[in-house]
PLY file of the C-alpha trace (Angstrom):
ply
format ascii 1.0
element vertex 181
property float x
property float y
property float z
element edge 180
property int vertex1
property int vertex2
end_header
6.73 -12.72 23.00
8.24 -10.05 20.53
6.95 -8.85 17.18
9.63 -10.53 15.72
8.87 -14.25 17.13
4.82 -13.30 16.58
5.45 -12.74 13.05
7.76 -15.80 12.37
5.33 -18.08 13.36
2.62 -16.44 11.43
4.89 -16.64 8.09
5.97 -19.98 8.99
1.84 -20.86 9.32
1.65 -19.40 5.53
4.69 -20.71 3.87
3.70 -24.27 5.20
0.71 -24.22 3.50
2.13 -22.92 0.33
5.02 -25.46 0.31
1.70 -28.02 0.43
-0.21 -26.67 -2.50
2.76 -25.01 -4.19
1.69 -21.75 -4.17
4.31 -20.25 -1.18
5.83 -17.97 -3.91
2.00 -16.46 -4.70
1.35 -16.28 -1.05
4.50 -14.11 -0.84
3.57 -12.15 -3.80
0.26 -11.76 -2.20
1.30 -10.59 1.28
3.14 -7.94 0.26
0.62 -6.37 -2.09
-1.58 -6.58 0.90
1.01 -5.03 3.17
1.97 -2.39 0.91
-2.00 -1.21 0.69
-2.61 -1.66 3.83
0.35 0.65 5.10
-0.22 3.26 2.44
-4.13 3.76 3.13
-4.12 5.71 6.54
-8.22 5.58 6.39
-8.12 1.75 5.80
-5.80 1.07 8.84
-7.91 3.10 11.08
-11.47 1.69 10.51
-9.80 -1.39 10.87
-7.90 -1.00 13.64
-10.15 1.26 15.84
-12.17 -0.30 18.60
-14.62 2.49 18.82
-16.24 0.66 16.07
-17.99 -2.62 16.36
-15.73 -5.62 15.16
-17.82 -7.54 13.49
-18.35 -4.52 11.34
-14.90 -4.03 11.11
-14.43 -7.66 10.15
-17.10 -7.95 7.26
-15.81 -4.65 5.69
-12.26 -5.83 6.32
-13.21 -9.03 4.49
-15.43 -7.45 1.61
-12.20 -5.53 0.53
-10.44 -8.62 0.42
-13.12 -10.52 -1.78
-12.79 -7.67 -4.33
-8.96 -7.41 -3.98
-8.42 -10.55 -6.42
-6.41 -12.07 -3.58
-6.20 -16.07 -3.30
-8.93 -17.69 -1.06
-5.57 -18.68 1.74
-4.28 -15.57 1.68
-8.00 -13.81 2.34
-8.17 -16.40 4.93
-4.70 -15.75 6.45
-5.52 -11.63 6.92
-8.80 -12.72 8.15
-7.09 -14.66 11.27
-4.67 -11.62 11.70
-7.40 -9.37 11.93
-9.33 -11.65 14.67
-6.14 -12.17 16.57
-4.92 -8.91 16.56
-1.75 -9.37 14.56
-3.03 -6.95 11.39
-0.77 -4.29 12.81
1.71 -6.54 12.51
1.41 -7.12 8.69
4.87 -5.53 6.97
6.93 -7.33 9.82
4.89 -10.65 8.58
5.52 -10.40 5.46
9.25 -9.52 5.65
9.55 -12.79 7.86
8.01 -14.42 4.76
10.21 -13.37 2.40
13.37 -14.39 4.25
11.65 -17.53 4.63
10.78 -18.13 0.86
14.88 -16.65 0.41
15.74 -19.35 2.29
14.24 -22.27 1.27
15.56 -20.58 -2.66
18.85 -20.34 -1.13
18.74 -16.51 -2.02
19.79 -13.61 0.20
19.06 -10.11 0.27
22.06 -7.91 -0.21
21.05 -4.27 0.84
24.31 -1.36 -0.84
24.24 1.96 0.47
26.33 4.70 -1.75
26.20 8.08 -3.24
26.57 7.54 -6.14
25.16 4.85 -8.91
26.93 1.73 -9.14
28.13 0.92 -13.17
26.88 -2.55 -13.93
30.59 -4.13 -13.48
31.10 -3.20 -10.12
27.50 -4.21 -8.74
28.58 -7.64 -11.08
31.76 -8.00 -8.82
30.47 -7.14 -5.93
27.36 -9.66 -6.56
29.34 -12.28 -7.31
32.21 -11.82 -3.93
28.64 -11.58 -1.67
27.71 -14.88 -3.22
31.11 -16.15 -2.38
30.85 -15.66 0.88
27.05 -16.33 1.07
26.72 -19.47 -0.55
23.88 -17.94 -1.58
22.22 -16.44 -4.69
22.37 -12.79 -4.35
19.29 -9.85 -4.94
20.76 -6.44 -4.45
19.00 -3.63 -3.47
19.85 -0.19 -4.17
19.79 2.87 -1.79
21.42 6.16 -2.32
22.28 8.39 0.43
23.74 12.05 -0.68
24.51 12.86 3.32
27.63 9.74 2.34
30.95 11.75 1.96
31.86 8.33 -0.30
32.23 4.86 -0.20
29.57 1.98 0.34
27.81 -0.23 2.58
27.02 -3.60 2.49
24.14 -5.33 4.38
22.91 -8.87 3.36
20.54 -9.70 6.97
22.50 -8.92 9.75
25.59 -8.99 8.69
27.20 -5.23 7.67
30.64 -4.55 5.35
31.24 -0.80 5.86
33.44 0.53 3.41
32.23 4.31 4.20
34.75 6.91 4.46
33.34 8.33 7.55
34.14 4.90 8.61
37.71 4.80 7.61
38.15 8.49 9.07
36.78 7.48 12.10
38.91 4.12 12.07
41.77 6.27 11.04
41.07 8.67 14.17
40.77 5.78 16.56
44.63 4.15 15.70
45.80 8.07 15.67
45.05 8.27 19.23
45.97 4.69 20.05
49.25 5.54 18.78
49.44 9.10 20.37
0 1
1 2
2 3
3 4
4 5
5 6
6 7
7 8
8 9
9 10
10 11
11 12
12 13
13 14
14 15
15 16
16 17
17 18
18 19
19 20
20 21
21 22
22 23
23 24
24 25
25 26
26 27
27 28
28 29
29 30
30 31
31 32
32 33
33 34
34 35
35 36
36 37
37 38
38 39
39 40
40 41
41 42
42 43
43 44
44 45
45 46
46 47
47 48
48 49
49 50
50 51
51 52
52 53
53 54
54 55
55 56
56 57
57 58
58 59
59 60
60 61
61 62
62 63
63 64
64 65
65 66
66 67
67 68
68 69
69 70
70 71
71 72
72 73
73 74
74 75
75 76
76 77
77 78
78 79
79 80
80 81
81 82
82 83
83 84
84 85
85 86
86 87
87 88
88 89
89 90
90 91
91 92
92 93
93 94
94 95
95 96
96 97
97 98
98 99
99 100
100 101
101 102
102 103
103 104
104 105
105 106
106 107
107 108
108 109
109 110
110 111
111 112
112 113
113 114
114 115
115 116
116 117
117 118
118 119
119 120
120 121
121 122
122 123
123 124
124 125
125 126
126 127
127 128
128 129
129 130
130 131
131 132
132 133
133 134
134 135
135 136
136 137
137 138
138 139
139 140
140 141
141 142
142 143
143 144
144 145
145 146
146 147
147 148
148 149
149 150
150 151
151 152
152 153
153 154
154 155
155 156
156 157
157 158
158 159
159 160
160 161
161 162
162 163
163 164
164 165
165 166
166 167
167 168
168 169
169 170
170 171
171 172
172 173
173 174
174 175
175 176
176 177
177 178
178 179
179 180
């Protein structure tokens, strides 16, 4: 089984048990403050993840961060099962699953824009508003600049791309010159 289908099912676990007490959007909250430590303390990772070291000692300092980490009781309880099965490494891809999840069930999609330069307020307003047009979906953009772009932008909301790039039109432009030659 891929990471991918591991760490749907694992989000799926979480979100279910949210939707039950109706606290899926604290959960979510939750995982990625816990994924976002977790990947940015090297040491952490390490202890925890390195079988030179006993796991049950692993496990009780594993879970005495979480007590002190002001975490919920479920989530505590959910990284506790991904650290006994294994699936702690697996933590960012978990929580991204999650969110999409949570997006979905909100009817909201992630729209990823790629440019150069910043985007005035109008044009990220029109270009919100076409994305939810063809979406059906409530839009959250996120912003990433890339100086190595000679211009244009891209578009990304999940796995579908718009590339509106001008290396893209050169190289589109390129392609129907030698077509034509």
């Amino acid at each position: 089984m891929n990471v991918t289908s591991i760490s749907k099912r694992y989000a799926k676990a979480l979100l279910s048990l949210g939707q039950e007490d109706s606290n899926y959007e604290r959960y979510g909250n939750e995982l990625r403050e816990f994924s976002d430590f977790y990947l940015k303390n090297e040491e952490f990772r390490k202890v925890v993840l390195d079988p030179v070291y006993d796991f049950e000692d692993r496990k009780r300092l594993f879970s005495a961060i979480l007590e002190k980490s002001g975490l919920s009781r479920t989530t505590r309880n959910f990284l506790n099962l991904l650290l006994v099965k294994k699936r702690i490494g697996i933590i960012r891809k978990i929580a991204e699953q999650y969110r999409y999840l949570t997006d979905e069930l909100s009817n909201v999609a992630q729209a990823t824009i790629i440019t150069t330069d910043t985007l005035d307020e109008g044009t990220l307003t029109r270009i919100k508003m076409v994305l939810e047009g063809l979406t059906a979906k409530t839009i959250k953009i996120d912003i990433k600049e890339d100086k190595s772009f000679i211009g244009g932008i891209i578009v990304q909301v999940r796995d579908r791309v718009w590339d509106g790039s001008v290396k893209t039109q050169l190289m589109n432009l390129k392609d129907t010159l030698k077509r034509s030659a």
